[in-house]
C-alpha positions in Angstrom: 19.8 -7.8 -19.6 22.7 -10.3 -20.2 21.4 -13.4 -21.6 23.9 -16.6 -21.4 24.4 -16.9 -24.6 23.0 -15.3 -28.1 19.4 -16.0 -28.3 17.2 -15.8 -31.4 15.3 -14.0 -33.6 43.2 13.2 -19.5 47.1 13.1 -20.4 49.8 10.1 -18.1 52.2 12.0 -16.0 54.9 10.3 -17.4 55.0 10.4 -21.0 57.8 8.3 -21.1 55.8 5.1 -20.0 52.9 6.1 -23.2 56.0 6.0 -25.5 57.2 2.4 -23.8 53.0 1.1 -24.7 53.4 2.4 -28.1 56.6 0.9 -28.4 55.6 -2.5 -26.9 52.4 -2.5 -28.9 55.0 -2.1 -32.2 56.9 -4.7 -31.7 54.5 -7.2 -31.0 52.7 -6.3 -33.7 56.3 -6.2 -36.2 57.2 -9.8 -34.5 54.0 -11.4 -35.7 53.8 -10.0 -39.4 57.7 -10.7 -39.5 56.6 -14.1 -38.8 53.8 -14.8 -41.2 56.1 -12.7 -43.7 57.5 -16.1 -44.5 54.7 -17.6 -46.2 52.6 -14.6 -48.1 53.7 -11.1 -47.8 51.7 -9.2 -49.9 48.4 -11.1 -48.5 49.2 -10.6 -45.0 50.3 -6.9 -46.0 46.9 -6.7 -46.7 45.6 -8.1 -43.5 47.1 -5.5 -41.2 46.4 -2.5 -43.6 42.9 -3.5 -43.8 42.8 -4.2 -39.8 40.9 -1.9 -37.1 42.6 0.5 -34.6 41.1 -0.2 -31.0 41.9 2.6 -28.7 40.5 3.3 -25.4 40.9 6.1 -22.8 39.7 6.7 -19.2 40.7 9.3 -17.2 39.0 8.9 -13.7 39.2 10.7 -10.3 38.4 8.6 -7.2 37.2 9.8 -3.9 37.3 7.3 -1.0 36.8 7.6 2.7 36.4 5.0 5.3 36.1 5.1 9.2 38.7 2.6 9.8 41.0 5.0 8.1 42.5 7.9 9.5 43.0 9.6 5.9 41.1 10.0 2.9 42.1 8.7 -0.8 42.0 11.2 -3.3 42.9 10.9 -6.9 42.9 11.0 -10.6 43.8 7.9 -12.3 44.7 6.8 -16.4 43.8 4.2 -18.5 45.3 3.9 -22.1 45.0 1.1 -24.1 46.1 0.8 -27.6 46.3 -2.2 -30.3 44.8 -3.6 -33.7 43.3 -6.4 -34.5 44.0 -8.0 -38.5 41.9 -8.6 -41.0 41.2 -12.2 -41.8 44.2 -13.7 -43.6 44.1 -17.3 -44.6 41.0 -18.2 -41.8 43.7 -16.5 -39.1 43.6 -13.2 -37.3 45.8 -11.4 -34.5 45.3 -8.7 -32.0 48.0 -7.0 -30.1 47.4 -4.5 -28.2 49.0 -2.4 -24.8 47.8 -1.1 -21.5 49.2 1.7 -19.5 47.8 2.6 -16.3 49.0 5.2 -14.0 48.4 7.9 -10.9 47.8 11.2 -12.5 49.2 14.5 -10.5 48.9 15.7 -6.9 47.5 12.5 -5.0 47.2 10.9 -1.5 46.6 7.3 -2.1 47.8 3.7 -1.5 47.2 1.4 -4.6 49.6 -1.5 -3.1 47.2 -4.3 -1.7 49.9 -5.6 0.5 50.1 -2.3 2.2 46.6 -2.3 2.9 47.0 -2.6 6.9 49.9 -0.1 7.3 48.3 2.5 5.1 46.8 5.3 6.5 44.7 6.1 3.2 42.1 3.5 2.2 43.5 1.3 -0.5 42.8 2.1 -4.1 43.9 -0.9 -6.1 44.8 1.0 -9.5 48.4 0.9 -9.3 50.9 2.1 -12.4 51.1 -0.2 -14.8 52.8 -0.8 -18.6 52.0 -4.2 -20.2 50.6 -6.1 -23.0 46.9 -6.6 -23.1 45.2 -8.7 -25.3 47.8 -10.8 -27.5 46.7 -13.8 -29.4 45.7 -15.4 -32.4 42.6 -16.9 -33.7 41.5 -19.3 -35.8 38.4 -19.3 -38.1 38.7 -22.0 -40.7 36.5 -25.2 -38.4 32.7 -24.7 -39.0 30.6 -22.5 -37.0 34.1 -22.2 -34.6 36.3 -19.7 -33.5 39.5 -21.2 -31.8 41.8 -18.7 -29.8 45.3 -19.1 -28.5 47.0 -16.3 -26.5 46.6 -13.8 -24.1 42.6 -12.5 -23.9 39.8 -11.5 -21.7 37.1 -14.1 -20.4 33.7 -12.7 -19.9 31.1 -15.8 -19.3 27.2 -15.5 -18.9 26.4 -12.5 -16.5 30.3 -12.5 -15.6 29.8 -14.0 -12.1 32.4 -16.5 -12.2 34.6 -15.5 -15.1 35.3 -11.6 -15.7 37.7 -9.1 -17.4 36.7 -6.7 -14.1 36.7 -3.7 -16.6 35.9 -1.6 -14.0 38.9 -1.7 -12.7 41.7 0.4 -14.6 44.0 -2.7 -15.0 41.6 -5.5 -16.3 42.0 -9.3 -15.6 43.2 -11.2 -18.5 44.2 -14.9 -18.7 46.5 -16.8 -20.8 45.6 -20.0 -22.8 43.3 -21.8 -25.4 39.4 -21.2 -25.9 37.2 -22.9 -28.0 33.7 -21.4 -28.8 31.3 -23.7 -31.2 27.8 -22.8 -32.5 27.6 -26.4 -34.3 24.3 -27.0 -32.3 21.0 -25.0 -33.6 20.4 -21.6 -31.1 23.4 -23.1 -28.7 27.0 -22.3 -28.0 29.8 -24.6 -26.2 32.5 -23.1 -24.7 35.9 -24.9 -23.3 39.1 -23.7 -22.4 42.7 -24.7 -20.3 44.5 -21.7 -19.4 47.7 -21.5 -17.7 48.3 -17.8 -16.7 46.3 -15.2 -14.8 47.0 -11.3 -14.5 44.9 -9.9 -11.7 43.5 -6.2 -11.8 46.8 -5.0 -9.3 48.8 -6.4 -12.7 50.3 -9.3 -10.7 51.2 -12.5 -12.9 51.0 -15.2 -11.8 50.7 -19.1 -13.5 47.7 -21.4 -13.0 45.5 -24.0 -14.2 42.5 -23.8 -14.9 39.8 -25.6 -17.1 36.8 -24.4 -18.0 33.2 -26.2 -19.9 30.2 -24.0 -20.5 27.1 -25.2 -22.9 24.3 -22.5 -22.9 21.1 -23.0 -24.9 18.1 -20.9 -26.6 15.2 -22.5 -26.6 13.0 -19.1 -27.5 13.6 -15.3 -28.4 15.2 -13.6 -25.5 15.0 -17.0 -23.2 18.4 -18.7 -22.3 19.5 -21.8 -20.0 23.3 -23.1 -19.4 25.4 -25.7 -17.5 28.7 -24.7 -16.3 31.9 -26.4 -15.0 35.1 -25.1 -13.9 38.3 -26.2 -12.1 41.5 -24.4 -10.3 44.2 -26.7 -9.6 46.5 -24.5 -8.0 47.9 -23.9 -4.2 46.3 -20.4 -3.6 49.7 -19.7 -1.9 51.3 -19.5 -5.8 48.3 -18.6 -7.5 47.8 -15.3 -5.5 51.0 -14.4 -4.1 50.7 -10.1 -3.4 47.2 -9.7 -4.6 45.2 -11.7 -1.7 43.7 -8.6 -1.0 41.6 -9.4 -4.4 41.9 -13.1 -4.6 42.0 -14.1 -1.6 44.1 -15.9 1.2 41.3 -17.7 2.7 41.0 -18.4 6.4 42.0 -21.7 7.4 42.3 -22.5 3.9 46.3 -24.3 3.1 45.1 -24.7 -1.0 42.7 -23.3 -2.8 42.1 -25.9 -5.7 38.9 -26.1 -6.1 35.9 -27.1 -8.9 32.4 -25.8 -9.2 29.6 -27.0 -11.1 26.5 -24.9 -12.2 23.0 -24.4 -14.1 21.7 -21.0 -14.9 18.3 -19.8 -16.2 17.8 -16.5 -17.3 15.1 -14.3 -19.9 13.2 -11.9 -20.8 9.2 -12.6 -21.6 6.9 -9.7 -23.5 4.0 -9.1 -22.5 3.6 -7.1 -25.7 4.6 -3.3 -25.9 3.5 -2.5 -22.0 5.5 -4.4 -20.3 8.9 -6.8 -20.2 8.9 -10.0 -17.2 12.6 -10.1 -16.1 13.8 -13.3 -14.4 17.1 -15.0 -13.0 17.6 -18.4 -11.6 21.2 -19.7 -11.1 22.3 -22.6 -8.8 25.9 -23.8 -8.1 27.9 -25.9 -6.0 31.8 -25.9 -5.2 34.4 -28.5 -3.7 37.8 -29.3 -2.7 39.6 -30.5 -6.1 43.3 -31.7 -7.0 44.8 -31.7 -3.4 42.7 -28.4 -2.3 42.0 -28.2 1.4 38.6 -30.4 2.3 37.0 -27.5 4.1 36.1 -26.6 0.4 32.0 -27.1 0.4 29.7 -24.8 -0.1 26.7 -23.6 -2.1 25.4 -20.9 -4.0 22.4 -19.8 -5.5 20.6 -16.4 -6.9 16.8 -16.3 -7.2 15.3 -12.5 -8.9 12.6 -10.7 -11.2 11.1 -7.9 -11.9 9.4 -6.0 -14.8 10.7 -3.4 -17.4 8.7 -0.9 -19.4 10.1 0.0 -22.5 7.5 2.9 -22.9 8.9 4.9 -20.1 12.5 5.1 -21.0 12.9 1.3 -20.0 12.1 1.6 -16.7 13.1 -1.4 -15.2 12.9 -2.6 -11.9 14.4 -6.0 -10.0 14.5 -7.6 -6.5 16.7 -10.5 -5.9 18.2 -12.7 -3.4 21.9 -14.3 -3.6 23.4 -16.4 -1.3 26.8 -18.1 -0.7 26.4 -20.7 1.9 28.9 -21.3 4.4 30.6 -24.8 5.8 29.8 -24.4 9.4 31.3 -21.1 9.8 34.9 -22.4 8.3 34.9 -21.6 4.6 32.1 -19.5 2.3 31.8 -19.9 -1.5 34.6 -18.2 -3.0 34.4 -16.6 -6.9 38.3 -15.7 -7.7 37.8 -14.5 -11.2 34.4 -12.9 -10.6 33.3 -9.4 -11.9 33.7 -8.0 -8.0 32.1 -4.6 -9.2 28.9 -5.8 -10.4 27.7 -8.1 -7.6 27.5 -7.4 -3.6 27.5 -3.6 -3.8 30.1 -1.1 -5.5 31.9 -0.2 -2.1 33.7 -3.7 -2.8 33.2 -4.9 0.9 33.0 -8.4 -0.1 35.6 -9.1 -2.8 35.8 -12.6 -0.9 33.0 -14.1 0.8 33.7 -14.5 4.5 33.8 -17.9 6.6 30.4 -17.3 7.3 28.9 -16.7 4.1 27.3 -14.0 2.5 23.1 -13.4 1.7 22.4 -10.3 -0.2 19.1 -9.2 -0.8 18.9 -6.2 -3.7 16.3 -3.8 -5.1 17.8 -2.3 -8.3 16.1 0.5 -10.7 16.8 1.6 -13.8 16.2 4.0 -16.9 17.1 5.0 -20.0 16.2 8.6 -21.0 17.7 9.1 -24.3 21.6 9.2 -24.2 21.1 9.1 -20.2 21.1 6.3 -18.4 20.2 6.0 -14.4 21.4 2.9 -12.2 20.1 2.7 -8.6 20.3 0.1 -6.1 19.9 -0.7 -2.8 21.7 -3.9 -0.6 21.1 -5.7 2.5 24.2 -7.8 3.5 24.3 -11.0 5.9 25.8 -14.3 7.1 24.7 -17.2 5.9 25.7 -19.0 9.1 25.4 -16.9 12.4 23.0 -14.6 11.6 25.5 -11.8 11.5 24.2 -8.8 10.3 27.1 -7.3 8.0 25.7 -4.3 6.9 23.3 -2.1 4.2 24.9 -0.6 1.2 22.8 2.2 -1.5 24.6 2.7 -5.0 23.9 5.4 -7.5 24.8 5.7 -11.3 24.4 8.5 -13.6 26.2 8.0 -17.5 25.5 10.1 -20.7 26.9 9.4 -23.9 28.2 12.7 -25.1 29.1 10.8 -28.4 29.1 7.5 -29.6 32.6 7.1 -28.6 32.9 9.5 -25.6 31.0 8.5 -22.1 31.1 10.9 -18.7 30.0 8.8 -15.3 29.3 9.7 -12.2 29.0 6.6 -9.7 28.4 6.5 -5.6 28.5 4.1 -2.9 27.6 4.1 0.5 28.4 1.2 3.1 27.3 1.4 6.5 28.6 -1.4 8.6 25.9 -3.8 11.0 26.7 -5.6 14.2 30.5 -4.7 14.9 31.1 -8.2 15.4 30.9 -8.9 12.2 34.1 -6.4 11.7 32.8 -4.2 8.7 33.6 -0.3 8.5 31.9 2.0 7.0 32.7 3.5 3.3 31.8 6.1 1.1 33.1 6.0 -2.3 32.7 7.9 -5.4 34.1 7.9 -9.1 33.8 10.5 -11.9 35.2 9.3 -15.3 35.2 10.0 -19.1 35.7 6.9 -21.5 36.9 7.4 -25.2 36.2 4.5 -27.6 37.6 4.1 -31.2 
């Protein structure tokens, strides 16, 4: 359960590219000790020996087939990330660290979003990919306050508006200045401006964006939060190749937009029988800084259920989410959501269509030792219309071989409703093996 805010009490195929990660992790990594070498060697000498290697790697095989396509995606896929994050030096500390992503052997596949159309094989957006990941600094020295400059992953309550997509094998980062203060007695406020966005296809792209969350505690396992947020950038800049994920929204000239939101969400015991799960969330979203005044929808998730931590935390949910729709001409859009997590696995609605979106879930799940179980099943509508769009069922299975080693096995299955509503239907499924040091 994911509370808003704390509450109380394989090998790449080309090798070459791994030797360019290591070699760009290096150098950002020399350029900012050369750079503090200036004032206190021997102290920041200390810094970085005393820092902490962070090393991940996930090799994963993809199988995708839909009927709209006339082949089938196959493939293996590679995710390496490497960096290291200082000690604490003079209330200051850096992380640097590098991605490389990439297609691994014998594979038929498209992974170019803007291909999407002309491709025979359903589109698999984990292109190859050599970058930096997280860069910045952070500073430590204002009371109860951690102030961070550079380039980092957002994750924000539940992750429904703000997301690092980790699922995907290129992650979403964005560029700028966060502030996080815990001043206020069992509450956190968060603010940040950020100017640059890298989408999960790696596109770059600049932006602005500026972002106020204060989430509150007012008992164990119970939190409540108000949220605001605002994109002032022409979706025409902002989103250039990668619409396919972000969107090029019909009828829609420029996506500025701003959204403001509460959200309640908790956990209450009913001693050692039995957990009461609920989530309340309500938002609203308009045209802001020139975008196009079609911009003017709703949203809202209402869900509960009961957990029961005697049988392997058994837990099970039903909820309701909706994204309204402005008469059929523009549903609630969420750029720089968590797409994987919400609306089914198949990633059918990675932007909410004119007509909005309802989704009504039953989800289960268990935790039997190092295995855990993930089940759900979706029903997919219009908000305006009455369109049916379709039923999706989703199936996880993980076990932690290690502490630091993780096999998966995930499924989905779309099946599309009233062909006017132009869905297809998809199967996908993923196998992958996560190392963490």
């Amino acid at each position: 359960m994911v509370l808003l805010c704390p509450p109380r009490g394989l090998v790449p195929k080309r090798p070459s590219r791994v030797l360019r990660l290591l070699g760009l992790a290096a150098t950002a990594l020399l350029s900012t000790d050369l750079a503090a070498q200036q004032q206190q060697v021997d102290s920041l000498a200390d810094a970085i020996t005393d820092g902490r290697l962070a090393l991940e790697l996930r090799p994963r095989y993809t199988d995708i087939t839909e009927t709209n396509k006339t082949e089938r995606t196959s493939a293996w896929t590679m995710r390496s990330t490497l960096g290291w994050q200082t000690a604490v030096f003079d209330q200051w500390r850096a992380v640097v660290e590098g991605i490389h992503t990439d297609v691994v052997g014998p594979s038929r596949l498209n992974t170019d979003p803007g291909r999407d159309e002309d491709s025979p094989y359903p589109l698999l957006p984990d292109p190859s990919e050599t970058d930096t990941n997280r860069l910045y600094v952070e500073y430590l020295g204002l009371p109860d306050t951690r102030v961070r400059v550079g380039k980092q992953l957002i994750k924000l309550d539940n992750e429904r508006f703000f997301s690092d997509v980790d699922f995907r094998q290129t992650p979403m980062l964005f560029t700028g200045l966060t502030v996080v203060n815990n001043s206020l007695p069992d509450g956190e406020i968060y603010a940040a401006l950020l100017n640059r966005v890298r989408t999960v296809v790696g596109t770059q792209a600049r932006t602005r964006i500026w972002l106020l969350r204060a989430a509150y505690s007012p008992a164990p396992d119970q939190s409540v939060a108000a949220y605001a947020y605002g994109l002032n950038q022409p979706q025409t800049d902002l989103y250039s190749d990668s619409q396919w994920y972000l969107g090029s929204y019909d009828g829609v000239t420029d996506n500025s937009h701003q959204v403001f939101g509460l959200r309640a969400e908790g956990v209450v015991s009913m001693g050692a029988a039995v957990n009461w799960l609920y989530t309340a969330e309500a938002a609203h979203q308009r045209h802001y800084a020139g975008g196009d005044p079609v911009i003017e929808a709703n949203y809202w998730r209402l869900g509960g259920g009961a957990a029961w931590p005697s049988l392997a935390g058994l837990g099970v949910r039903l909820d309701r989410e909706v994204k309204t729709s402005n008469a059929g001409r523009y549903g609630f859009q969420m750029p720089f959501e968590d797409s994987y997590a919400f609306n089914g696995w198949a990633l059918q609605f990675t932007r909410t269509p004119p007509t909005g979106l309802r989704d009504t879930w039953v989800s289960v799940r268990a935790q039997p030792g190092r295995l855990q179980l993930v089940a759900e099943i979706h029903r997919f509508g219009a908000t305006f219309g009455g369109l049916d769009y379709g039923n999706e069922r989703d199936f996880r299975v993980s076990y932690a071989l290690t502490p630091s080693l993780t096999v998966k096995l995930q499924h989905a299955r779309f099946r599309a409703g009233d062909p006017e509503a132009d869905y297809y239907d998809v199967t996908k499924t993923w196998l992958s093996l996560t190392y963490d040091y």
